[in-house]
N, C-alpha and C positions, 0 to 999 in steps of 0.2 A: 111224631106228628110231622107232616110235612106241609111245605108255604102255603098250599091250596087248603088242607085243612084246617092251617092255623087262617088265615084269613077269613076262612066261613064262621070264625069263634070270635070273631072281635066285633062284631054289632053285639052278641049275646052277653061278653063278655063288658063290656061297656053300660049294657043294660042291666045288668047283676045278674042275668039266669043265664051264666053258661051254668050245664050240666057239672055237678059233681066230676063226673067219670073223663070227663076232657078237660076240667081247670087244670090238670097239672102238667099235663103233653102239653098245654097250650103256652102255660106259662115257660113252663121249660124253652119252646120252640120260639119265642118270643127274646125272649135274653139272649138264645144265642142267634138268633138271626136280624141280622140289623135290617136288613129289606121287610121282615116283617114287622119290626119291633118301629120303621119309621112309619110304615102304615098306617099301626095302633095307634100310634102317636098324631098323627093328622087327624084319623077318625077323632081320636079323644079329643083333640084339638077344636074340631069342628062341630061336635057332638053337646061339649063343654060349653063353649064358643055361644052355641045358637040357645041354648037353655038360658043363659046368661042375659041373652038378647030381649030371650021374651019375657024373663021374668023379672029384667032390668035393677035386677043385684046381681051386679056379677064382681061378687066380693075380692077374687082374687084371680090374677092374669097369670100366676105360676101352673100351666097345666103340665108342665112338665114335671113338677116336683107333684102335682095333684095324682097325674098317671104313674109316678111312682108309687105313691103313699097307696095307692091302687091295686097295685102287684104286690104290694109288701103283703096288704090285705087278702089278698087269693092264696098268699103262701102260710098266712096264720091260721085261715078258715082250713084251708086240706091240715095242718098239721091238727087243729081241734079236730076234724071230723074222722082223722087216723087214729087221733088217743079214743075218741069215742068209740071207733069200728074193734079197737083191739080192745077196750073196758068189755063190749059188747060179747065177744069174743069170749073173753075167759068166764065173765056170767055164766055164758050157756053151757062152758067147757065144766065148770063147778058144779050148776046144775045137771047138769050130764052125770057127773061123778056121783054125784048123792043119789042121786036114781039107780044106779048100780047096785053103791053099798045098800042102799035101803033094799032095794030086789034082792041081793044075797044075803040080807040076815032074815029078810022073810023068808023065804028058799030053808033056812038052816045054813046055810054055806059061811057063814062066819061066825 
């Protein structure tokens, strides 16, 4: 992912719906680029900031440590939704195989 992409993902991403299929370019492109990663960090800042404003709990001033705990979170949601894609995965790969064997003892073939 490059600056221009990672930038169009940080409203989205701020808002909880980036896309599955871009949380992790994003995230990736983000840690290493500090021009993007200062970006996120204003937006969060200002995004955090103004919610706080309006809804006059604004329990804690650390948005720095908030937009971490933020990314930690994008990096535990793709690793859950990886273990789930490969659970998924071999499901179908098992169910797959028993439909075989079952075809070939119907068949005769085994």
């Amino acid at each position: 992912m490059n600056c221009e992409q990672a930038s169009l993902c940080i409203k989205p991403f701020i808002e909880g719906r980036i896309e599955e299929d871009q949380l992790e370019g994003f995230l990736q492109h983000v840690e290493g680029c500090k021009s993007c990663y200062e970006e996120l960090d204003i937006m969060y800042i200002v995004s955090e900031g103004l919610q706080g404003l309006q809804s006059d709990t604004c329990a804690s001033f650390d948005f720095t440590g908030m937009l971490a705990g933020r990314i930690s979170q994008g990096w535990h949601y793709l690793q859950i939704a990886k273990r789930r894609s490969a659970a998924l995965f071999l499901t179908q790969l098992l169910a797959y195989a028993a439909l075989v064997f079952a075809s070939l003892r119907f068949f005769g073939f085994l």
